[in-house]
NUVEX-365083 format. One line per field, with one value per residue (C-alpha): residue number from 1; y, x, z. Coordinates in Angstrom, 2 decimals, always signed. Layout:
% NUVEX-365083
resi (NUM | ...)
py (Y | ...)
px (X | ...)
pz (Z | ...)
***
This chain:
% NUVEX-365083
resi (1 | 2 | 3 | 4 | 5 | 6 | 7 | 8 | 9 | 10 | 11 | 12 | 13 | 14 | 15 | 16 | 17 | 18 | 19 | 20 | 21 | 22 | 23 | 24 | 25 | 26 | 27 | 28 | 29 | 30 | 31 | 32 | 33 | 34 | 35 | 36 | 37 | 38 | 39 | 40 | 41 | 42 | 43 | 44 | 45 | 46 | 47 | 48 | 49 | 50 | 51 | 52 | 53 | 54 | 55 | 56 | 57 | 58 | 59 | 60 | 61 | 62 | 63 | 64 | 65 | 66 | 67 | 68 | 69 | 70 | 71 | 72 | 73 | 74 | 75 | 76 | 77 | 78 | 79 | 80 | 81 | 82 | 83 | 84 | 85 | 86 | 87 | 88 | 89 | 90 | 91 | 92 | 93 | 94 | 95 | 96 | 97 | 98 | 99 | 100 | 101 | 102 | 103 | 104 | 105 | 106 | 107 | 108 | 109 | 110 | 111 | 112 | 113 | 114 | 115 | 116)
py (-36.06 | -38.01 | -34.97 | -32.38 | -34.01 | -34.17 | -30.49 | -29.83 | -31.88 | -29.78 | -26.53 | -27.59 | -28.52 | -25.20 | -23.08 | -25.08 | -24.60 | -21.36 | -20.75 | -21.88 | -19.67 | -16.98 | -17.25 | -17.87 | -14.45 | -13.08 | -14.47 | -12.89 | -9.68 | -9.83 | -10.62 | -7.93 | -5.51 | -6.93 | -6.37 | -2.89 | -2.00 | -0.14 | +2.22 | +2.42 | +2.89 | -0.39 | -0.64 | -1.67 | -4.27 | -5.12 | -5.07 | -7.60 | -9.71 | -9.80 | -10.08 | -13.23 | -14.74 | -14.65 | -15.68 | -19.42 | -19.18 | -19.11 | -21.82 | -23.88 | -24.12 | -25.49 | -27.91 | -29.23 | -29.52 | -31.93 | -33.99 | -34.35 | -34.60 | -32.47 | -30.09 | -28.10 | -26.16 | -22.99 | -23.14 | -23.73 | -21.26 | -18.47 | -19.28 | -19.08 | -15.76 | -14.73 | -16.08 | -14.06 | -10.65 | -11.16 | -11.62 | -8.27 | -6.68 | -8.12 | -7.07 | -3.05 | -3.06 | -4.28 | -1.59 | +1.06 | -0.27 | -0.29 | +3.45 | +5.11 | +3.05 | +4.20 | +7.52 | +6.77 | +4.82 | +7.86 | +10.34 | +8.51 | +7.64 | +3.27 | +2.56 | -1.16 | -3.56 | -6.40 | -9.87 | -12.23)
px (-6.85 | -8.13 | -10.33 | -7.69 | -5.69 | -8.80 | -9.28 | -5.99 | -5.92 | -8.88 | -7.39 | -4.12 | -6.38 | -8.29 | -5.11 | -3.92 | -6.44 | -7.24 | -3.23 | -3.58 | -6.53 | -5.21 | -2.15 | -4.21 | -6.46 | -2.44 | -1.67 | -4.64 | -4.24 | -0.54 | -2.10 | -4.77 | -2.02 | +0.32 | -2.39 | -2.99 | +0.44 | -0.04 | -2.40 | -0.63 | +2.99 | +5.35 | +5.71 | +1.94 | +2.72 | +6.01 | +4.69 | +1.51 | +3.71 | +6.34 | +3.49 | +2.11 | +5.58 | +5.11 | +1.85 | +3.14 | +6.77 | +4.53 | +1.82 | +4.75 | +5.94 | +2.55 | +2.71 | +5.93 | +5.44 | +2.31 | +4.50 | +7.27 | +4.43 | +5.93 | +3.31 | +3.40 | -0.08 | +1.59 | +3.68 | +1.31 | -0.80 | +2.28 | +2.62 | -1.03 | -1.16 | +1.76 | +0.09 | -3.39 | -0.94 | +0.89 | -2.89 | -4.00 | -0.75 | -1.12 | -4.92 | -3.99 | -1.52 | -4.19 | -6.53 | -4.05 | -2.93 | -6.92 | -7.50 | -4.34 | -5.89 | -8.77 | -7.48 | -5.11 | -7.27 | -9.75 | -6.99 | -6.32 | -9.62 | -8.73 | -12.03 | -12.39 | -15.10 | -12.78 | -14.22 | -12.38)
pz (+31.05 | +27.90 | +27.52 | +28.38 | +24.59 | +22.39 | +23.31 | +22.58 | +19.30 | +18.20 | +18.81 | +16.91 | +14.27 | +14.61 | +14.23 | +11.56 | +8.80 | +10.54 | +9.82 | +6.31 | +5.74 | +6.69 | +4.19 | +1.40 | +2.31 | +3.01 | -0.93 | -2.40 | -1.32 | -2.79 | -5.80 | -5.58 | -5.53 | -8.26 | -10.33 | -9.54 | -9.56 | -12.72 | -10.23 | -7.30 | -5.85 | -5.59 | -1.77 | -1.16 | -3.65 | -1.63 | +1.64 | +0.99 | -0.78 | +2.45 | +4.61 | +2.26 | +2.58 | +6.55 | +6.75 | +4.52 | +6.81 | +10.12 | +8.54 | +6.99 | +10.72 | +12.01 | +9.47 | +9.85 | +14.03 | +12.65 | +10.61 | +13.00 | +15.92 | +17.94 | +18.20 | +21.31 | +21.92 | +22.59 | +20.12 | +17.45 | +18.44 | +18.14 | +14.54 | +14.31 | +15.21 | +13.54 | +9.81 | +11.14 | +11.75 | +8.35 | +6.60 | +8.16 | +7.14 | +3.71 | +3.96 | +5.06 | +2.17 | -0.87 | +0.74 | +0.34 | -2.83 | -3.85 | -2.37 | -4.36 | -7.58 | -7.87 | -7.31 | -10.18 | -12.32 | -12.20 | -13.39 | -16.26 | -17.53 | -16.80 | -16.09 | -17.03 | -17.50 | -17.15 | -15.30 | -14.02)
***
């Protein structure tokens, strides 16, 4: 049994930062297509920002089962996989918002050599 709960602990665990990465990969790609908004039509914008809000709702819920400790595997791993399908919704949106850029971008002669 002992084992059966250190497995479990680790998986928590797992889904947790795996929960939190995925939210911060969910945030970036909102980002990514704020900044090319200029490029691109609002809604891919909108959409990867919505899907970056659900990716931190569905973390923030893992994290407050671990500070209440009630963490139920199952549970936990639900919200896991809800933060990974926001992140790949946030993801398809940035690529969509990066196709209809550079489409854009090319039209208008806003080639940039911008860093950052």
């Amino acid at each position: 049994m002992h084992g059966d709960d250190e497995l479990a602990r680790k998986a928590v665990r797992a889904a947790r930062e795996l929960s939190h990465c995925a939210t911060s990969l969910a945030s970036e790609a909102a980002n990514l297509a704020r900044a090319l908004e200029a490029h691109h039509s609002a809604e891919h914008t909108f959409a990867a920002s919505k899907a970056s809000l659900d990716a931190a709702q569905a973390s923030f819920a893992i994290d407050d089962m671990a500070a209440t400790g009630r963490v139920e595997l199952v549970e936990v791993l639900d919200h896991a996989h809800l933060s990974i399908e926001a992140a790949e919704h946030a993801v398809r949106a940035a690529k969509r918002a990066i196709a209809e850029a550079r489409v854009n971008a090319g039209r208008s002669g806003g080639a940039s050599s911008a860093t950052g």
